[in-house]
N, C-alpha and C positions, 0 to 999 in steps of 0.2 A: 540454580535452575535458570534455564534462559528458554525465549519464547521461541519455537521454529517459526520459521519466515521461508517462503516456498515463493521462489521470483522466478519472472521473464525480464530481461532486458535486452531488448534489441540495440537499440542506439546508446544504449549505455544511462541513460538518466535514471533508468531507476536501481541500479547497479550502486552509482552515482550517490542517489536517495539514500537508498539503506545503509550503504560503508559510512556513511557522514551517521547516520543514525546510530549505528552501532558502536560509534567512537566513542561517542558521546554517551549514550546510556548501557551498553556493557550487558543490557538485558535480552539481546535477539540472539538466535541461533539462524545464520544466514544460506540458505540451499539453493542456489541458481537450476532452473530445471530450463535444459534446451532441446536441440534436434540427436545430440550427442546423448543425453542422458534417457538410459533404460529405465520402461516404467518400473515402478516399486510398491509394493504396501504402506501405506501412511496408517499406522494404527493409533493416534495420539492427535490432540488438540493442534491444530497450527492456524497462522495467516496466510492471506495469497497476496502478493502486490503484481500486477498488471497493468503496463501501459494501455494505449486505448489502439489499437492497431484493428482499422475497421477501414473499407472503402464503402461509398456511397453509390450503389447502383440505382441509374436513373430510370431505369427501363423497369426494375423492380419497385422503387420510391422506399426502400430500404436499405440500410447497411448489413454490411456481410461482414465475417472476419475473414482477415487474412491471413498464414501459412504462418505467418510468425509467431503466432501465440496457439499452435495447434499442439505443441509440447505438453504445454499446463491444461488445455484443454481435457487430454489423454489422459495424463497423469491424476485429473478432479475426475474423470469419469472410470477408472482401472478401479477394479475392483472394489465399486463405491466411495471410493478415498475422500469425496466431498462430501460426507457425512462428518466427517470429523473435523472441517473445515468452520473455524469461530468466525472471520468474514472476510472480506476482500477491501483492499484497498486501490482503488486506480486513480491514474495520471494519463495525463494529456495534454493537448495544446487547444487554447481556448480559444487563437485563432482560426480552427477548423470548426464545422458545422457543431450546434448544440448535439445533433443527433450522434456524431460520434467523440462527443468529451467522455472520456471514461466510461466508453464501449463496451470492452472485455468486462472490466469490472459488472455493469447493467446484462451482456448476456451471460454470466455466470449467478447473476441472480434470479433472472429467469431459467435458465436450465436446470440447475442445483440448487435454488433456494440459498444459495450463499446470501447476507446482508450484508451491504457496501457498507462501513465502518468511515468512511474517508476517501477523498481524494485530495489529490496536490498538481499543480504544474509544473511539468517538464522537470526539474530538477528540484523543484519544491524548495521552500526555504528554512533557517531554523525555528521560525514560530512553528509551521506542519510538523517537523518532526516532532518536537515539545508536545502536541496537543495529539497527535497520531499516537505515540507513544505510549501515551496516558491514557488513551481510549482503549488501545489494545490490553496493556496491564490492567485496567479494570477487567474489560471481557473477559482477561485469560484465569484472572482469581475469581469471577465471577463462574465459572466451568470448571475449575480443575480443583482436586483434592488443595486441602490446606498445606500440605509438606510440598505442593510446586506452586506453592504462589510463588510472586516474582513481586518484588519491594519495588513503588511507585518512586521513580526519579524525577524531581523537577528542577529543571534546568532551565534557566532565563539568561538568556542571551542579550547581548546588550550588542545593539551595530550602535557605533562610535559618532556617525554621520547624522541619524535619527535624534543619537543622545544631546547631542550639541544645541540642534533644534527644537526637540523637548524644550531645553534648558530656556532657549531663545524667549519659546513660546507659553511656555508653562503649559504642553499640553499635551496626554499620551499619544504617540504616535505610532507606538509599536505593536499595538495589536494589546488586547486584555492579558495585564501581569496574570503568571496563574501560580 
């Protein structure tokens, strides 16, 4: 059994994201939903990952979304489909306003009641995926019958560059072993 994962990727990072994710843990079922793909029935447990694709109107003193994430919008609102939605994960660039870091994610928990589960930056790194991964395989056995649990993997990644300076220093650098 593997987890469905229901993406947008505009620019490609979270495309990006997930293909490095799924290499590595072998537990995702990966669905790109775009301008090309027809709405569907989602009748079963899934994630959403969303970049944060928002402009900031000054004249209104709020963010809007933009066209690009109207796909998944469609698609969480077609025929209730975000009822069966476990939560959402988004990404962003933290050098844009606080107001739209992980945007779509925030107004899909407002519209649908989705819970934001995670976010990452831009391409995110191997600790995010490691602890993403792990959050989601909780949630997913936490919801779903006992014959589709999905068996927790953990994977700890070692950058080479860090490990050296650990050594240096005697002292973790890399984010909590898990």
């Amino acid at each position: 059994m593997k987890i469905p994962v229901y993406y947008v990727s505009i620019e490609g990072n979270t495309k990006h994201f997930l293909t490095k994710m799924s290499q590595i843990f072998h537990n995702v079922d990966l669905h790109q939903v775009d301008n090309q793909t027809d709405l569907f029935k989602i009748n079963h447990p899934y994630f959403v990952f969303v970049p944060a694709y928002a402009t900031y109107e000054d004249h209104q003193k709020k963010c809007v979304e933009l066209p690009q994430t109207f796909p998944m919008t469609e698609e969480l609102a077609w025929q209730k489909n975000y009822k069966y939605c476990l939560g959402s994960v988004g990404s962003g660039n933290r050098n844009f306003s606080q107001d739209q870091w992980i945007w779509t994610a925030k107004l899909y928990r407002k519209m649908f009641n989705i819970p934001i589960i995670a976010s990452y930056e831009l391409r995110g790194n191997m600790y995010e995926e490691n602890v993403i991964n792990q959050r989601m395989v909780r949630i997913w056995n936490q919801n779903t019958k006992p014959n589709q649990h999905v068996k927790e993997v953990n994977v700890h990644h070692v950058n080479p560059r860090l490990a050296k300076l650990e050594k240096k220093y005697g002292r973790n650098l890399q984010g909590e072993r898990m």
